[in-house]
C-alpha positions as CSV (number, residue, x, y, z in Angstrom):
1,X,-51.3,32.3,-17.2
2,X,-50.7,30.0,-20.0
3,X,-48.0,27.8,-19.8
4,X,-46.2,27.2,-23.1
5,X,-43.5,25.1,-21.9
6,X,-45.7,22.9,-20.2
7,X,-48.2,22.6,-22.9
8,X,-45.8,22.0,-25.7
9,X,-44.2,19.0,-23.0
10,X,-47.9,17.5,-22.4
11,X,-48.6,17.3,-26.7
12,X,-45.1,15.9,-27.3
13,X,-45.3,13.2,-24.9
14,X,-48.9,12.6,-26.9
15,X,-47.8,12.8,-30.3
16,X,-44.5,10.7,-29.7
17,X,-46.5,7.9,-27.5
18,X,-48.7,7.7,-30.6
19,X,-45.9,7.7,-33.0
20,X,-43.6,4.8,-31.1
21,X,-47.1,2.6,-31.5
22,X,-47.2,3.0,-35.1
23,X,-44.3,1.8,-35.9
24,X,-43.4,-0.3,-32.7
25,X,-40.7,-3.4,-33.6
26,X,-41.8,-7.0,-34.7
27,X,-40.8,-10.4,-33.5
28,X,-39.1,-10.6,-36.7
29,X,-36.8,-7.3,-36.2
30,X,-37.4,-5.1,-39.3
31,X,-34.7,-3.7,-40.3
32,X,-37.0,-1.3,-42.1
33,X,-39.2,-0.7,-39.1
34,X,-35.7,-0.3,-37.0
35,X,-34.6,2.9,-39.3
36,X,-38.3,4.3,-39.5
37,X,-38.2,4.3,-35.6
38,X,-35.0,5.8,-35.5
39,X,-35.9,8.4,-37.9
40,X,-39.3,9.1,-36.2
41,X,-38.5,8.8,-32.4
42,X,-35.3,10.7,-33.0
43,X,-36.5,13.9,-31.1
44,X,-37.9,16.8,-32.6
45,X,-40.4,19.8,-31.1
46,X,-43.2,18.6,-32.8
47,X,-44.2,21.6,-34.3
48,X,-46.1,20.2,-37.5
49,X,-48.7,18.0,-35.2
50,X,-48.9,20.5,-32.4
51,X,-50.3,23.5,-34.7
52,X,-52.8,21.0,-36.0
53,X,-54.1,20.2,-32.5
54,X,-53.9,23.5,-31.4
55,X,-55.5,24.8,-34.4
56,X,-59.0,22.3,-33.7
57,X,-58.6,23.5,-30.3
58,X,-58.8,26.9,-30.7
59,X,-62.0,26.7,-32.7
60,X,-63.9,24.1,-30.8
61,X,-62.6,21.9,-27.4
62,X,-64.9,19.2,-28.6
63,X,-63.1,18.5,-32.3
64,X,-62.8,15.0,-33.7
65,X,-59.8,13.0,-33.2
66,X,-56.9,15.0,-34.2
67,X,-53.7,12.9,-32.9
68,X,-53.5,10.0,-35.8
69,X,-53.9,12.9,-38.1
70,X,-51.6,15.1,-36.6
71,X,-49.1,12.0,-36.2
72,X,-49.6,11.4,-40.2
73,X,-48.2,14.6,-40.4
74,X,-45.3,13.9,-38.9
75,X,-44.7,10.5,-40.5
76,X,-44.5,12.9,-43.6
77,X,-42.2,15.6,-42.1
78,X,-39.8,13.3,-41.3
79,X,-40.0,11.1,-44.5
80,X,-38.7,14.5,-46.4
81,X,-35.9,15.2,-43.3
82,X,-34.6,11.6,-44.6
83,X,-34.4,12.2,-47.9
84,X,-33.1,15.3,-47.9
85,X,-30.0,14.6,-45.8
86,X,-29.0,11.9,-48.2
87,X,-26.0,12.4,-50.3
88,X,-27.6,12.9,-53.6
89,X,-29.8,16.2,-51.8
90,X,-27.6,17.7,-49.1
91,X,-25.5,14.9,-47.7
92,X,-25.8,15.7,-43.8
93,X,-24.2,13.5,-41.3
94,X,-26.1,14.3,-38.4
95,X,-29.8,15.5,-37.8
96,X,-31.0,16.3,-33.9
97,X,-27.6,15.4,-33.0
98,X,-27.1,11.9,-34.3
99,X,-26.3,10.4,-37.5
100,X,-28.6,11.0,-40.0
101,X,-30.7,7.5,-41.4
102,X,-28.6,7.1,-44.4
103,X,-24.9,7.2,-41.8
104,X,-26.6,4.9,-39.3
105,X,-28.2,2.3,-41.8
106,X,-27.0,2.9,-45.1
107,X,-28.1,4.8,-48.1
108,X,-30.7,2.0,-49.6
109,X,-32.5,1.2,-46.2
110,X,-33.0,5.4,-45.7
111,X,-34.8,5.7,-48.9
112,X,-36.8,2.8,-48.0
113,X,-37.6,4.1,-44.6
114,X,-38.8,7.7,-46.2
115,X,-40.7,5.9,-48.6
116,X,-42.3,3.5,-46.2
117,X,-42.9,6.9,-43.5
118,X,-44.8,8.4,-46.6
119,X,-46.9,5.6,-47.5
120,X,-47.1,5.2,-43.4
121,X,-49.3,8.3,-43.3
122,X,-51.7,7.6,-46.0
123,X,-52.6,4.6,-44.3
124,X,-53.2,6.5,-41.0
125,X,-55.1,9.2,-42.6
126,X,-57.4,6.5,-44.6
127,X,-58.2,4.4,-42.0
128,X,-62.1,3.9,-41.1
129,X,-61.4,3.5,-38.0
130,X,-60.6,7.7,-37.4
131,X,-64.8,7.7,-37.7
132,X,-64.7,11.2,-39.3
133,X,-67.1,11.7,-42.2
134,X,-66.0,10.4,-45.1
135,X,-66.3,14.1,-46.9
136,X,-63.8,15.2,-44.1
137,X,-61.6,12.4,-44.6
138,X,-61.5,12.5,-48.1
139,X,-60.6,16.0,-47.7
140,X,-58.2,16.1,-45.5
141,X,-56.6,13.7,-47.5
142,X,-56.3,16.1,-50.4
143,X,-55.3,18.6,-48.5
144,X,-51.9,16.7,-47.0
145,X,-51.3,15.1,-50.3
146,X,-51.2,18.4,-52.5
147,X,-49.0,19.8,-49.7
148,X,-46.5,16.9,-49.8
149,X,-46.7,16.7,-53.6
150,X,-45.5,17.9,-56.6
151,X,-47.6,20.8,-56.0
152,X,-46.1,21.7,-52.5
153,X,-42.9,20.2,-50.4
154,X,-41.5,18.0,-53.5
155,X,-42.0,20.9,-55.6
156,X,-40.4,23.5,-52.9
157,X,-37.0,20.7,-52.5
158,X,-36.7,20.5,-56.4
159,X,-36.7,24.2,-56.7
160,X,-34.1,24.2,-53.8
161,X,-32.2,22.2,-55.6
162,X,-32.3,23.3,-58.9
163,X,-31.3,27.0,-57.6
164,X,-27.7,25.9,-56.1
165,X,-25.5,28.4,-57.4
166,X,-27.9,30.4,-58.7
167,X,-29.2,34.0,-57.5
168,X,-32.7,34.6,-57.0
169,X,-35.0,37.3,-55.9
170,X,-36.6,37.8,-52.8
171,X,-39.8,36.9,-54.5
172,X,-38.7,33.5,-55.9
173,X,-37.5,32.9,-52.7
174,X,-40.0,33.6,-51.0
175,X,-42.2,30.8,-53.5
176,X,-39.7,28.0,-53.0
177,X,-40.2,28.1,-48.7
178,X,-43.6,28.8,-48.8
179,X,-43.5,24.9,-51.1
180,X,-41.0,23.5,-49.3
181,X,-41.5,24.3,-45.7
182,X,-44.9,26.5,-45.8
183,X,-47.1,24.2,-47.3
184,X,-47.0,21.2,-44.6
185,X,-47.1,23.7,-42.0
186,X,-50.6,25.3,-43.7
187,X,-51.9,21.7,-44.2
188,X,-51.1,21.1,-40.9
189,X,-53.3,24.4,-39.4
190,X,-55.6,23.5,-42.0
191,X,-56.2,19.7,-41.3
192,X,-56.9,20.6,-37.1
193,X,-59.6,23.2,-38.5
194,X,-61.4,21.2,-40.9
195,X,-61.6,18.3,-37.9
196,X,-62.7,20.8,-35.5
197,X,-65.3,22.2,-37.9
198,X,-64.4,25.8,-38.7
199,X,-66.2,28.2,-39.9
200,X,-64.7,29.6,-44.0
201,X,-63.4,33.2,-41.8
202,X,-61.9,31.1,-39.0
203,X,-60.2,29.2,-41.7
204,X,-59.5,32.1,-43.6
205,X,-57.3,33.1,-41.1
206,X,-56.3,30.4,-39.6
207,X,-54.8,29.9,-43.4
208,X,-53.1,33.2,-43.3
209,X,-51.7,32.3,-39.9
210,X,-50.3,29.3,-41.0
211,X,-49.0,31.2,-44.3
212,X,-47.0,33.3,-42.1
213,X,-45.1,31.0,-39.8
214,X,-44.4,28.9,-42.3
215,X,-41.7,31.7,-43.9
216,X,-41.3,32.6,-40.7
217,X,-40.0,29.7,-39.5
218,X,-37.8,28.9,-42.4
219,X,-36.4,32.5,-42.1
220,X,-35.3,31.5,-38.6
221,X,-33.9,28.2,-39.9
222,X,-31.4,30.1,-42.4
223,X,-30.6,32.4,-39.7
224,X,-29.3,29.8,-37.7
225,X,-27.7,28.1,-40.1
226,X,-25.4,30.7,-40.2
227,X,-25.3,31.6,-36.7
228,X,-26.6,29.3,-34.7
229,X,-24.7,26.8,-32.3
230,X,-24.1,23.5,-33.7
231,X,-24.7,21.6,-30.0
232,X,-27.9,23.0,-29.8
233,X,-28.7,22.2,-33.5
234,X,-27.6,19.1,-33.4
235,X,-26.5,19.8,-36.6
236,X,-23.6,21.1,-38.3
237,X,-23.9,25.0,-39.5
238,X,-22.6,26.9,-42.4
239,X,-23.9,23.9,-44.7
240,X,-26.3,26.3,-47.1
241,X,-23.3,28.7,-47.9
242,X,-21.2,25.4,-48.2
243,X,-24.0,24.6,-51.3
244,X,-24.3,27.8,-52.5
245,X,-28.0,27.6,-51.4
246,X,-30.2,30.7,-51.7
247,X,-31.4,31.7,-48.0
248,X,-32.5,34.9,-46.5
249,X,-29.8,36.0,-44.8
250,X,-27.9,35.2,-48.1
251,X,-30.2,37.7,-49.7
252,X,-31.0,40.2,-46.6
253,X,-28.5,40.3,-44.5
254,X,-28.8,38.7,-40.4
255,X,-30.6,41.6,-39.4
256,X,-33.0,42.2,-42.1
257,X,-33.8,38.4,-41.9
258,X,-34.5,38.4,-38.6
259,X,-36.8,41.7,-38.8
260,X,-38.8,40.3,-41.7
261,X,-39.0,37.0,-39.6
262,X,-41.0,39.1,-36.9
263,X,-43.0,41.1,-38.7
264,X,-44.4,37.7,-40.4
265,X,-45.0,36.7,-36.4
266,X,-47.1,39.6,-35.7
267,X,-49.1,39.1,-39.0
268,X,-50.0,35.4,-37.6
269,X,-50.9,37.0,-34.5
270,X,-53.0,39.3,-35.6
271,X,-54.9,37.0,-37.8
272,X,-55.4,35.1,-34.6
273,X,-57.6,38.0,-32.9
274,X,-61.0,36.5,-33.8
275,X,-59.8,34.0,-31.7
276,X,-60.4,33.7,-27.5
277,X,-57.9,32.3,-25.0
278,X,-58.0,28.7,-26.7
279,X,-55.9,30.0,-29.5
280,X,-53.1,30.8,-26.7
281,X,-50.8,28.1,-27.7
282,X,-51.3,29.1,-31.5
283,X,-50.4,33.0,-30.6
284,X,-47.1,31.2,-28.3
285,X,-46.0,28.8,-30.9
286,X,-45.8,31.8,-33.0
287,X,-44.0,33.6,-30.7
288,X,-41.3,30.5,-30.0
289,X,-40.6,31.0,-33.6
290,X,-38.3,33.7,-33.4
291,X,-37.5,33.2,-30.1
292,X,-36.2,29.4,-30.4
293,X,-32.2,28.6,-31.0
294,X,-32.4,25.4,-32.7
């Protein structure tokens, strides 16, 4: 029987061995490589880097190197968690249950330490050394770049922004988390894929599994933020009413929120049934989604 908890242990001690070497400390003590690390090696599940690795593992055990990818990724995801806790997005004090990079540097070094986490990844992803056909590269490059862009996650945050105290439809919400949380997740899916050489149907669904645990998971996230335990977040709760923000249970009610949120798990699933027993932590991380309390 496949063991999640164990599997989702083994990858994160992977990804964050990989991620405490890329931005391991100078002689010279950077203060700038001391806020990145603390950023970075701040805890987390992982989720972003483990789909992407599971995702080339469930279409062929003998992929290309996935980790620096997958740990470009995350140099990204938590680049965006930095700047938006920062006073001038949502001005949170704490994020995985300590201060947030902008409380325990200050405000200038935390934008510097996004910045540097975003330009980070590129460097990872673009580096020769990775030995994956230049095509591929090139590609996958695209791929993480228009998700991150002004075409994906920057796009997705402005849109947040921008809707503070406004009302929108279920349909424009739906657009704004598919940006701002959906597209790194899909580009994350879709990176592992193209590295493990999918066919165009495994990555048509692999696309359409991604599409739906992206909302899902952001469905989750504003269900807890309303009623989810603040120890276990390591994060305050009640914040998006505090900003007016537009979230699903906002717009659905708890209950409907957390009904749509399943539904858009067993649509992943079932775009996952092509698949054999190496897509197990795929179907499980799916799963976790609705299941998870923080």
């Amino acid at each position: 029987m496949f063991d999640f908890k164990q599997y989702m242990h083994n990858q994160q001690m992977r990804v964050n061995e990989k991620l405490n070497s890329l931005v391991a400390q100078t002689p010279q003590k950077s203060r700038l490589l001391s806020a990145m690390h603390y950023s970075l090696m701040a805890g987390g599940k992982r989720i972003r880097p483990i789909l992407c690795i599971s995702a080339a593992s469930a279409v062929n055990e003998k992929h290309m190197n996935v980790l620096p990818v997958a740990c470009a990724i995350e140099c990204i995801h938590t680049y965006s968690l930095i700047h938006d806790d920062l006073p001038s997005m949502d001005n949170d004090d704490l994020r995985r249950g300590n201060p947030t990079c902008h409380k325990a540097f200050d405000e200038a070094t935390a934008i510097l330490a996004g910045d540097a986490l975003l330009t980070l990844a590129f460097e990872i992803l673009s580096d020769k050394a990775l030995n994956h056909p230049p095509q591929i590269q090139l590609d996958i490059i695209r791929i993480i770049a228009n998700a991150a862009g002004p075409f994906g996650m920057i796009e997705g945050q402005m849109r947040d922004v921008a809707s503070e105290k406004k009302l929108l439809d279920e349909n424009e919400l739906e657009q704004l988390h598919k940006l701002k949380t959906g597209a790194l997740i899909k580009a994350s899916v879709k990176a592992g894929a193209i590295l493990a050489n999918a066919t165009e149907k495994q990555e048509h669904c692999l696309n359409e599994y991604a599409k739906n645990i992206g909302l899902a998971f952001q469905v989750i996230d504003d269900v807890l933020n309303v009623k989810g335990d603040p120890k276990r977040l390591g994060k305050a709760v009640g914040t998006d009413s505090n900003l007016q923000k537009n979230t699903y249970p906002g717009l659905l009610g708890i209950c409907q929120a957390e009904e749509k949120a399943r539904q858009l798990v067993n649509n992943a699933i079932q775009n996952l049934q092509q698949f054999d027993y190496r897509a197990e932590p795929l179907r499980a991380i799916a799963s976790y989604i609705i299941q998870r309390d923080h």
